[in-house]
matplotlib code that plots the C-alpha trace (Angstrom):
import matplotlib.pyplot as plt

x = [-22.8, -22.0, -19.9, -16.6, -16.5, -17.8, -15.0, -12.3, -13.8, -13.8, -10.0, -8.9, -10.3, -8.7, -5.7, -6.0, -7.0, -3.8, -3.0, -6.2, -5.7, -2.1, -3.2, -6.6, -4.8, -3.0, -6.1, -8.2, -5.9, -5.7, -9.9, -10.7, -7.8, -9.3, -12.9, -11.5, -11.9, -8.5, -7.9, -8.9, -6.0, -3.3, -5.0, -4.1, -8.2, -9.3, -12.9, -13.9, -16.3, -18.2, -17.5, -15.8, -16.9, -16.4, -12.7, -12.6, -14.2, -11.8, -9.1, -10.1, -9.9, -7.2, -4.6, -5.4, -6.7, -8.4, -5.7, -3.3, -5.9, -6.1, -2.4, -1.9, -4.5, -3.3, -0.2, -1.0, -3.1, -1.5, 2.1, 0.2, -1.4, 2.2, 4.0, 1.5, 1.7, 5.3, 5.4, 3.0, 4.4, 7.9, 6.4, 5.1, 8.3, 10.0, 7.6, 6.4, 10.0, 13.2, 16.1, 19.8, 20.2, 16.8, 17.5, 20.6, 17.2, 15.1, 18.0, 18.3, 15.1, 15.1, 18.5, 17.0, 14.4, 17.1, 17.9, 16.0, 15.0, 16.8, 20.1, 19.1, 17.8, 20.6, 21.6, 17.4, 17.7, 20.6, 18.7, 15.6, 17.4, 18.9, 15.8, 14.5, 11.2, 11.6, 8.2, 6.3, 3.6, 4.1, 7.8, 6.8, 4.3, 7.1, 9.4, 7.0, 6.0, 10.3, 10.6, 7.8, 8.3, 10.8, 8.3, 5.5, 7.7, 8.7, 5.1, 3.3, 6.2, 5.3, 2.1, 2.1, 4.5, 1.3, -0.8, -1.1, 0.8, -1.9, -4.2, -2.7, -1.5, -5.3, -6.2, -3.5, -4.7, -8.2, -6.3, -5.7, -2.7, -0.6, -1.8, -5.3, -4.7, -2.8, -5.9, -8.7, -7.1, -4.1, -4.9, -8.6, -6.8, -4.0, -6.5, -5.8, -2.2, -2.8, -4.9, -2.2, 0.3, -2.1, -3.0, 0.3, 2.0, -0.6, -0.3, 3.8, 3.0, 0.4, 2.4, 6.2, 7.7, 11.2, 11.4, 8.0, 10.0, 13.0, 11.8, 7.9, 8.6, 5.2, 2.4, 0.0, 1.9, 2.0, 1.1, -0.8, 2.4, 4.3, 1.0, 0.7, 4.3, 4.4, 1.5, 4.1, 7.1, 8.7, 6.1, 5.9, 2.1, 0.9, -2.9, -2.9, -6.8, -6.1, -3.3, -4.8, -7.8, -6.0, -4.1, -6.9, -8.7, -5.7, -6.2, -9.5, -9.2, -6.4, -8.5, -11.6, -9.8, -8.2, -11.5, -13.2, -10.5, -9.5, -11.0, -8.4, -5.9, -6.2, -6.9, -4.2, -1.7, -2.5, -2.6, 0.7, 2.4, 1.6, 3.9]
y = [-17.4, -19.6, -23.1, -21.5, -19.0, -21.1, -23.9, -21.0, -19.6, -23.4, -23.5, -20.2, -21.6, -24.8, -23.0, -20.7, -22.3, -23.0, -19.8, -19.1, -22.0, -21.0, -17.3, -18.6, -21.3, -18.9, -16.8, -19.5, -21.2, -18.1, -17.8, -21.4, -20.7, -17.7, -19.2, -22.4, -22.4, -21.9, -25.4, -26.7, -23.8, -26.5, -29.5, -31.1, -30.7, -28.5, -27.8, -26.8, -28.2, -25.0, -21.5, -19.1, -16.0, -14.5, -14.7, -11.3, -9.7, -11.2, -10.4, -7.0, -6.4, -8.3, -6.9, -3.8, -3.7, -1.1, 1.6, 0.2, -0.2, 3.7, 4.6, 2.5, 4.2, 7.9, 6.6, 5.4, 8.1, 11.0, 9.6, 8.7, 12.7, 13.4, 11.4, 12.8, 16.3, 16.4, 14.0, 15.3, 18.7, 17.2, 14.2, 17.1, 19.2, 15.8, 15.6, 19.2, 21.3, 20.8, 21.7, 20.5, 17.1, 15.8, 12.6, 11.8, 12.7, 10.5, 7.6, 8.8, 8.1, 4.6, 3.3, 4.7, 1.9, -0.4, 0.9, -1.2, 0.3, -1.8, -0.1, 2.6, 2.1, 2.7, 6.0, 6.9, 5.8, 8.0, 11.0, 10.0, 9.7, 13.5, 15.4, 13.9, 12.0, 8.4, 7.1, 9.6, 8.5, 11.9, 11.1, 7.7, 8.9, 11.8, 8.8, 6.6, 9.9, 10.3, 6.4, 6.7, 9.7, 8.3, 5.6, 7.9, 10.8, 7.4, 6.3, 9.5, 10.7, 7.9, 8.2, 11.8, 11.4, 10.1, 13.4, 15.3, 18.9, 20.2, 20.0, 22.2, 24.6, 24.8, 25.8, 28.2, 30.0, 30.4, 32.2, 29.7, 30.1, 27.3, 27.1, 26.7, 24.6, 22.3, 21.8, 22.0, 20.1, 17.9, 16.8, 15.2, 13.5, 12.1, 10.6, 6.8, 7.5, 9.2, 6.4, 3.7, 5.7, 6.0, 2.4, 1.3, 3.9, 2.9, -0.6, 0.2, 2.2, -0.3, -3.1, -1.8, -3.5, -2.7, 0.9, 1.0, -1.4, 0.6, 3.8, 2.7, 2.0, 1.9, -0.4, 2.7, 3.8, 0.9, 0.1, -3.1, -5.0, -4.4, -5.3, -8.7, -9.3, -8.5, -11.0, -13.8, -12.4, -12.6, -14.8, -18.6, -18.9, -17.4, -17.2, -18.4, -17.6, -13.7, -13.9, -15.6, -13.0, -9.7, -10.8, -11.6, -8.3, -6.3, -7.5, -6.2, -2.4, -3.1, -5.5, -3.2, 0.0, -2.9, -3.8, -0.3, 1.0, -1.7, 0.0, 3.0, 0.1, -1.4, 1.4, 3.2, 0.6, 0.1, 3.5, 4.2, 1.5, 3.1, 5.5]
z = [-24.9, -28.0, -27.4, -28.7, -25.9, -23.4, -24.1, -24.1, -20.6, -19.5, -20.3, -19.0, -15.9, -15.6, -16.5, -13.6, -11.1, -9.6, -9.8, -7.9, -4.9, -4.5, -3.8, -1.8, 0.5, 3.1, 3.3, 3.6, 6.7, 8.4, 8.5, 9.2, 11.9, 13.3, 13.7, 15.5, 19.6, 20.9, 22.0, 18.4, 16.7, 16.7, 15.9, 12.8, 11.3, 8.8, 10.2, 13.8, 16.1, 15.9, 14.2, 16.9, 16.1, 19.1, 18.6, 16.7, 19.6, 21.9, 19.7, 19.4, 23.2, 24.0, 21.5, 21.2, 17.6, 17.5, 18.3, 15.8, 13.0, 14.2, 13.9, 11.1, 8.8, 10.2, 8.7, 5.5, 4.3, 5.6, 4.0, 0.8, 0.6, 1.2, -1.2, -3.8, -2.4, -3.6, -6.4, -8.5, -9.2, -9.6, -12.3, -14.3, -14.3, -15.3, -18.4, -19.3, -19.0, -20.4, -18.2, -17.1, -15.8, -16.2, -17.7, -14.9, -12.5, -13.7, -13.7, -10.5, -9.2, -10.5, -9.0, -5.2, -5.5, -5.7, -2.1, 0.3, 3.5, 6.1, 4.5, 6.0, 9.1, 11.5, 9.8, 10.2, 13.5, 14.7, 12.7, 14.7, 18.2, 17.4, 16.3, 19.6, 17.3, 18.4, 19.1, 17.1, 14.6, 12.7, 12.5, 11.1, 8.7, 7.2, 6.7, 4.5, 2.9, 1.5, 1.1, -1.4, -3.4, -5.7, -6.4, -6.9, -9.1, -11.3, -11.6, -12.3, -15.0, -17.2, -17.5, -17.6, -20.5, -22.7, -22.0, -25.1, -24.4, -27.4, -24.6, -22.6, -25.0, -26.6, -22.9, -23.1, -26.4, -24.4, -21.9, -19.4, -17.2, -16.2, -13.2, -14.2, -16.9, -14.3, -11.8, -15.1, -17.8, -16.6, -13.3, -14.0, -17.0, -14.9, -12.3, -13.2, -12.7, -9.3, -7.8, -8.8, -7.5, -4.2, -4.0, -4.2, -1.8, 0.6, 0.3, 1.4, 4.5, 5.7, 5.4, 6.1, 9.2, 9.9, 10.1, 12.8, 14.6, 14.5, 15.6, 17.6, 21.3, 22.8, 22.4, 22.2, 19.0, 17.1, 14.0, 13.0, 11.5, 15.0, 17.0, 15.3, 15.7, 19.4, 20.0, 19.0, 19.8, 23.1, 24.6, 26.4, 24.7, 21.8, 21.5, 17.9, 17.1, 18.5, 15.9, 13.0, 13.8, 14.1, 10.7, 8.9, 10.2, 9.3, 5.4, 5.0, 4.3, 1.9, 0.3, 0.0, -1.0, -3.9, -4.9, -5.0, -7.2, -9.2, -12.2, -12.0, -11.8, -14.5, -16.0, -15.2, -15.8, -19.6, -20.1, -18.5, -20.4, -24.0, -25.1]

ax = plt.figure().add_subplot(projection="3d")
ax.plot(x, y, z, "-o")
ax.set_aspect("equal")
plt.show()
């Protein structure tokens, strides 16, 4: 590495660094908080006496981690297969097929995710109470599943906008049917697009809050966002290292599937954004 580039990596540093600390810092107080013995959690110090490691295993007994990190991953994956289960098909008939109304659709689309959920949470609610599915994970899980497809259908349409149709229609002159041309051709191109789409429709179901409130009722249903909350709501003492512990543990398989496919991220949002 000559001087030039080292001096410019030295100042793209400095210059985010900030950036870096600011993102770092709550991260960094909830682990140092999470390995401190419980009578140290309040103290005004940054370091422990010793390194509590034991905490997580408490934590993980005394919360009931386990089952939420169960429920809450059932959740998230089964909505995200289902948001993409629907939204694929409906992104390609956005892009690929002229018909009536399409643009008003896809206007459509966009002014729903100016919608937030709370707005419709006592009309869900009400829905819920009727079809008799209040305290259902399944019920749950269909809900993140409709929340997100507008999301997804708005994602996947603009990248599958930058698809070459002479792909497809070469596959055609071989004899290809749509169909086939759909699963061989289209579908391994559009991967990028689908794992963005993925990460972030995950990301929504694992972390959404208000509508598991609304419509989870038993601890043994609950998801992690509701499990850490009811460890601090409602209570005369809040065991602050069980909560700084199951928070911190409940980051660490959103930050893992981040890290393993960052590459279709970034990926997939510079493609997307060339037209």
């Amino acid at each position: 590495m000559n001087s030039s580039k080292l001096r410019r990596s030295i100042i793209c540093w400095l210059a985010l660094s900030p950036v870096v600390v600011v993102t770092i810092f709550p991260f960094a107080v909830m682990l140092i908080s999470a390995l401190k013995p419980s009578t140290e959690v309040l103290t005004p110090t940054w370091w422990p006496s010793r390194i509590a490691w034991e905490n997580f295993q408490t934590m993980w007994v005394a919360t009931n981690f386990g089952n939420a990190l169960k429920n809450s991953l059932y959740v998230s994956v089964l909505a995200t297969l289902g948001s993409l289960i629907v939204s694929i098909p409906a992104a390609y008939a956005l892009t690929r097929f002229d018909f009536k109304g399409r643009e008003f659709y896809r206007q459509f689309l966009l002014v729903t995710q100016m919608l937030s959920p709370i707005v419709l949470v006592v009309g869900l609610f009400r829905l819920m109470v009727s079809l008799g599915l209040i305290d259902s994970i399944n019920a749950v899980t269909v809900v993140y599943a409709a929340f997100n497809i507008a999301f997804s259908v708005w994602m996947l349409q603009s990248y599958f906008a930058t698809i070459p149709l002479d792909l497809e229609e070469a596959a055609w002159m071989e004899g290809a049917g749509r169909a086939k041309t759909l699963v061989k051709v289209f579908l391994p191109l559009a991967v990028p697009a689908m794992v963005v789409t993925a990460i972030f429709t995950f990301i929504n179901a694992w972390n959404e809050f208000v509508i598991a409130l609304t419509l989870l009722r038993s601890q043994d249903s609950y998801t992690l966002p509701i499990q850490i909350f009811s460890l601090v709501s409602g209570r005369y003492t809040v065991e602050w290292h069980h909560v700084m512990a199951a928070t911190f543990a409940a980051t660490i398989p959103v930050a893992i599937a981040f890290a393993w496919l960052q590459r279709y991220l970034v990926r997939g949002l510079a493609l997307g954004a060339v037209k």
